[in-house]
C-alpha positions in Angstrom: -8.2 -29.3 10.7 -11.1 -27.0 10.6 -13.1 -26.2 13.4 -16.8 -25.0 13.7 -17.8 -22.6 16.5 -21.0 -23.6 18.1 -22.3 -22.5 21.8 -18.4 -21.6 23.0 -16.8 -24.9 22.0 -14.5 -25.4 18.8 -15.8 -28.8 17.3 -13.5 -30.1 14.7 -15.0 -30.9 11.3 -13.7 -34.4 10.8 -14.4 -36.5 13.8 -13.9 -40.4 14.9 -17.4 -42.4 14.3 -17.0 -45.6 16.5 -20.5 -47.6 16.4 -20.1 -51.1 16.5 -16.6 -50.8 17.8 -15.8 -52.5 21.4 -13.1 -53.9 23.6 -9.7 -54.0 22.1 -10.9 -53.1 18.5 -11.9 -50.0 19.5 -9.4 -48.8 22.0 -6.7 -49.6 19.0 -9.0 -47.5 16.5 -8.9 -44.8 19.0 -4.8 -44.8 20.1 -4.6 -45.4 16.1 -6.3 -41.7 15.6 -5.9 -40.0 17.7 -1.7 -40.8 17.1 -2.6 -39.9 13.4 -4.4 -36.5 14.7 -7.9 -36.9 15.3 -9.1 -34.8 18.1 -12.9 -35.4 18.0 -14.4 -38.5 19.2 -18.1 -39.8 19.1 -19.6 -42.3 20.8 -22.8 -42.8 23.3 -23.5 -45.1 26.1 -25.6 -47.3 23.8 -22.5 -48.2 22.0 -20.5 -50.1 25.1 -18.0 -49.0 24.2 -17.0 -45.8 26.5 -14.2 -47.8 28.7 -12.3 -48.6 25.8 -12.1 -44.8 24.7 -11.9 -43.8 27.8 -8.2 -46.4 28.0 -7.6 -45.2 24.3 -7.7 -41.4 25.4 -5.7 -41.9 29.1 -2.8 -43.9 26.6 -2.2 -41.3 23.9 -0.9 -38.7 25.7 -3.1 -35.7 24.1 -3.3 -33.1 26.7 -7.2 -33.0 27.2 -7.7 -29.4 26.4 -6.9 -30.1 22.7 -9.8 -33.1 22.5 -13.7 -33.0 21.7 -15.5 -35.7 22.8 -18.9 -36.0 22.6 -21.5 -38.9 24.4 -25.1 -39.5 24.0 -27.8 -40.9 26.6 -30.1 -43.5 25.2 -33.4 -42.5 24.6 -34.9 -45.4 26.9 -32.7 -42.5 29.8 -34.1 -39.3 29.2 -36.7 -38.8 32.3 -34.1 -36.7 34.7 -32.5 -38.8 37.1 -31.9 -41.3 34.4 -30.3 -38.4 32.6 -28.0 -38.3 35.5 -27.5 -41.6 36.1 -26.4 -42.1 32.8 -24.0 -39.5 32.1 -22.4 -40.3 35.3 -21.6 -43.3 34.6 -20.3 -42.2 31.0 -18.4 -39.8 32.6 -16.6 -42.8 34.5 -16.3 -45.1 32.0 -14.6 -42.3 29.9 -12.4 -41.4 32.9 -12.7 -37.2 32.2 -14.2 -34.8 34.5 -16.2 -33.3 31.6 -17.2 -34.3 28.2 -17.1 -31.7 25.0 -20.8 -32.4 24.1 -23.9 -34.6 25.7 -26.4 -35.3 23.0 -30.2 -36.4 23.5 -29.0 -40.0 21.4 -33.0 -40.7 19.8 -36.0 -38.5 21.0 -38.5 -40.4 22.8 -42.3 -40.3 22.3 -42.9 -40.2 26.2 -39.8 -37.9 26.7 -40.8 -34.8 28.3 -38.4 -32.1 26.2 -37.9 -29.3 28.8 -37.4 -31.4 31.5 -34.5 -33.3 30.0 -33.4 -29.9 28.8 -33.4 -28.4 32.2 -31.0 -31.2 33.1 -29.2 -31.4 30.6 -28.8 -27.4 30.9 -27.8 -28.1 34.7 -24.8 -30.5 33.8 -23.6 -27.8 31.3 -23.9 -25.3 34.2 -21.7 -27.8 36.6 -19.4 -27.3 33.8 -19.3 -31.1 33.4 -20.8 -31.2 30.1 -19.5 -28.2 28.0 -22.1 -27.9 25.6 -25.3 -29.9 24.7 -27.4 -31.0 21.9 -29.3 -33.5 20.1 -29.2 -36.4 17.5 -31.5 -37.8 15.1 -34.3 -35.3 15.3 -36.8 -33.9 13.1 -37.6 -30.2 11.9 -40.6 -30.6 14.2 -38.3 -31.3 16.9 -35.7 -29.2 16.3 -38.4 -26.0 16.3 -40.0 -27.5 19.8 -36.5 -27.6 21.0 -34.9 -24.0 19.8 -37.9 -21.9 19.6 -40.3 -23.0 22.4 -37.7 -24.6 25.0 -35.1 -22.1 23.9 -32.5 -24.5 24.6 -28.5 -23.7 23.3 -28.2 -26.8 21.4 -24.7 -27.1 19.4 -25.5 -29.4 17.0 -28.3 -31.7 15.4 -26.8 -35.3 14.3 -28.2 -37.1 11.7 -27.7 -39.7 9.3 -26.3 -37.4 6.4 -24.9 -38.2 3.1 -24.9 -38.1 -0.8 -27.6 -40.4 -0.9 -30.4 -38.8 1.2 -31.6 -35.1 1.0 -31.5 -33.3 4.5 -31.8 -30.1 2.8 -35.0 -28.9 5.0 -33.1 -29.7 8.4 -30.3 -28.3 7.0 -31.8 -25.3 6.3 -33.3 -24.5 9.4 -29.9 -25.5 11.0 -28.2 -23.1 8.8 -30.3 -20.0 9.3 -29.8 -20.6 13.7 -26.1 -21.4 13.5 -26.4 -24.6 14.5 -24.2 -27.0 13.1 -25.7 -30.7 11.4 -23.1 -33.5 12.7 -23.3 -36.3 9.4 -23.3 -39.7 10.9 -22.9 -42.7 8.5 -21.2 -39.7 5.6 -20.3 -42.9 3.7 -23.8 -44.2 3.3 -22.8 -47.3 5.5 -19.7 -47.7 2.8 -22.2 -47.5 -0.1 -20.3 -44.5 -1.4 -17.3 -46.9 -1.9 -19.1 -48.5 -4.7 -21.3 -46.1 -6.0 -19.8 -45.0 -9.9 -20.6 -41.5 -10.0 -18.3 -41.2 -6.8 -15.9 -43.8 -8.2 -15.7 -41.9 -11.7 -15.5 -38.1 -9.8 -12.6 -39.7 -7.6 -10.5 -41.6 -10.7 -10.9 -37.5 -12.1 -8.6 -36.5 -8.6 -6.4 -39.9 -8.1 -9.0 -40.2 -4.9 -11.2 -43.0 -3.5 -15.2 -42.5 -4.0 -15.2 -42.1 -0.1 -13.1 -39.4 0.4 -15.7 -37.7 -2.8 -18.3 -38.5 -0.4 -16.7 -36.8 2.8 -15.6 -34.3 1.4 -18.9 -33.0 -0.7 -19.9 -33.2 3.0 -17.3 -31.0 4.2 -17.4 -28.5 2.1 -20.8 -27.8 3.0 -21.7 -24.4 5.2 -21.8 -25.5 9.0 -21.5 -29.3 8.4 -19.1 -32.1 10.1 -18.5 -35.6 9.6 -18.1 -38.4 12.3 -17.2 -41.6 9.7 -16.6 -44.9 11.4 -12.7 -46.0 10.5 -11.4 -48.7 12.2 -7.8 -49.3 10.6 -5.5 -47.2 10.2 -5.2 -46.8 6.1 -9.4 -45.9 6.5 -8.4 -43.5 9.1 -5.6 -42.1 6.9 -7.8 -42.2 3.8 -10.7 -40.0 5.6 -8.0 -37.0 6.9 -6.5 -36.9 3.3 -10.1 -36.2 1.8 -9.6 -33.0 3.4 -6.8 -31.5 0.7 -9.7 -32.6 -2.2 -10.5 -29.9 -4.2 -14.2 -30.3 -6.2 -15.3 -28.7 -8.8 -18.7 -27.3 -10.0 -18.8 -30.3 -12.6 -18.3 -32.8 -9.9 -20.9 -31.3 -7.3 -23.7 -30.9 -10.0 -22.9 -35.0 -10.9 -23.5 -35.3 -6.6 -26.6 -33.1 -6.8 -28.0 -35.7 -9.3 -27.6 -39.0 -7.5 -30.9 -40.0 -5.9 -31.4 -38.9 -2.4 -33.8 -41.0 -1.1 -31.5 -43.6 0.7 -32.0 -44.0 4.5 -30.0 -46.7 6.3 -30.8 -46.0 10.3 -34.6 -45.8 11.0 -34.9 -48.2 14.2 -38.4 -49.5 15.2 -38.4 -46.1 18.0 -37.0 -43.4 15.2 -39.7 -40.4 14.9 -41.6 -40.3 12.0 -39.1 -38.7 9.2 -40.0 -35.2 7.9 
């Protein structure tokens, strides 16, 4: 598995999505992953779903050095003490002493971004969160936060996948060093059905997904956090890993229209 570098953690390029997953479900998608070698887990508060991963992770037995995990507070938290009250009770539910990686989940129109910066900047120095970033924002935000607040964000996560153009984030991600975490990388399993993907795959005895993730992967600073929760999807997602494409197969990609957005929730910030 390969492993991106980002403000002095390793964060392994094919992580465990797990939105929508809860109680038993997801504590069996976890121990099923993590037993098949996963190391990197996502998940947030706003998913519920934290207990179960945190049972999941105290089951399997992986010594906790050699696992990222990465938590997000909800962007209804983000005045300070909510920060804190939030990620202590993440921290809990999880049962670790630190996580890998605390996101800002959604920006917030009211937030105020240094002062959840400076808290978020104070857990990292307690050495309870080991890095820190943020999800789901914008080039506006993104500059705010890096060039103004100066903040050592590790990652941007985004909704990111053959069917919508994130070049211009990208590209300001790429020239910092800051990796872009793909959430949904199978366009909500659109790619599964989609027949360029199908037709590049049949080409390399492969599934349109695994096309999908790894045209992702094999992108400069980019990971990939799919949601798998049975064991053969799980399987299916690390095997994408030894495709090879080709020049013919990326150009047939390039062309697919990338104008698809699936998550844009009644408080997402206006798109650039």
């Amino acid at each position: 598995m390969e492993h991106l570098q980002t403000q002095r953690i390793s964060l392994p390029r094919l992580g465990l999505g797990t939105y929508r997953m809860q109680g038993d479900v997801c504590r069996a998608a976890v121990e099923s992953a993590l037993a098949l070698g996963y190391r990197h887990i996502d998940t947030a508060e706003m998913y519920a779903n934290e207990e179960a991963i945190g049972a999941a992770i105290a089951a399997s037995g992986v010594p906790r050095r050699d696992l990222h995990v990465t938590t997000k507070v909800w962007h209804e938290n983000l005045a300070p003490d909510a920060i804190r009250r939030a990620f202590d009770a993440s921290l809990k539910k999880l049962r670790l002493d630190f996580v890998d990686l605390y996101l800002v989940h959604w920006p917030s129109p009211s937030m105020n971004l240094a002062a959840v910066f400076e808290t978020l900047m104070k857990l990292k120095q307690e050495g309870r969160a080991r890095a820190i970033g943020v999800a789901n924002f914008t080039l506006a935000l993104l500059k705010t936060t890096v060039e103004e607040i100066r903040a050592p964000i590790a990652c941007n996560q985004i909704e990111y996948h053959a069917m919508l153009d994130q070049s211009k984030v990208k590209a300001y991600l790429d020239a910092r060093g800051i990796p872009l975490v793909a959430y949904c990388p199978l366009a909500q399993g659109r790619a599964a059905s989609d027949e360029t993907l199908i037709k590049i795959g049949r080409k390399h005895n492969a599934g349109a997904t695994q096309v999908a993730l790894k045209w992702l992967l094999d992108q400069h600073g980019v990971a990939a956090i799919p949601k798998a929760s049975r064991a053969e999807s799980q399987r299916a997602n690390l095997e994408a890993l030894t495709l090879s494409l080709d020049d013919e197969d990326r150009k047939a990609i390039a062309g697919l229209p990338k104008d698809k957005r699936f998550v844009s929730p009644g408080f997402a910030p206006a798109w650039d």
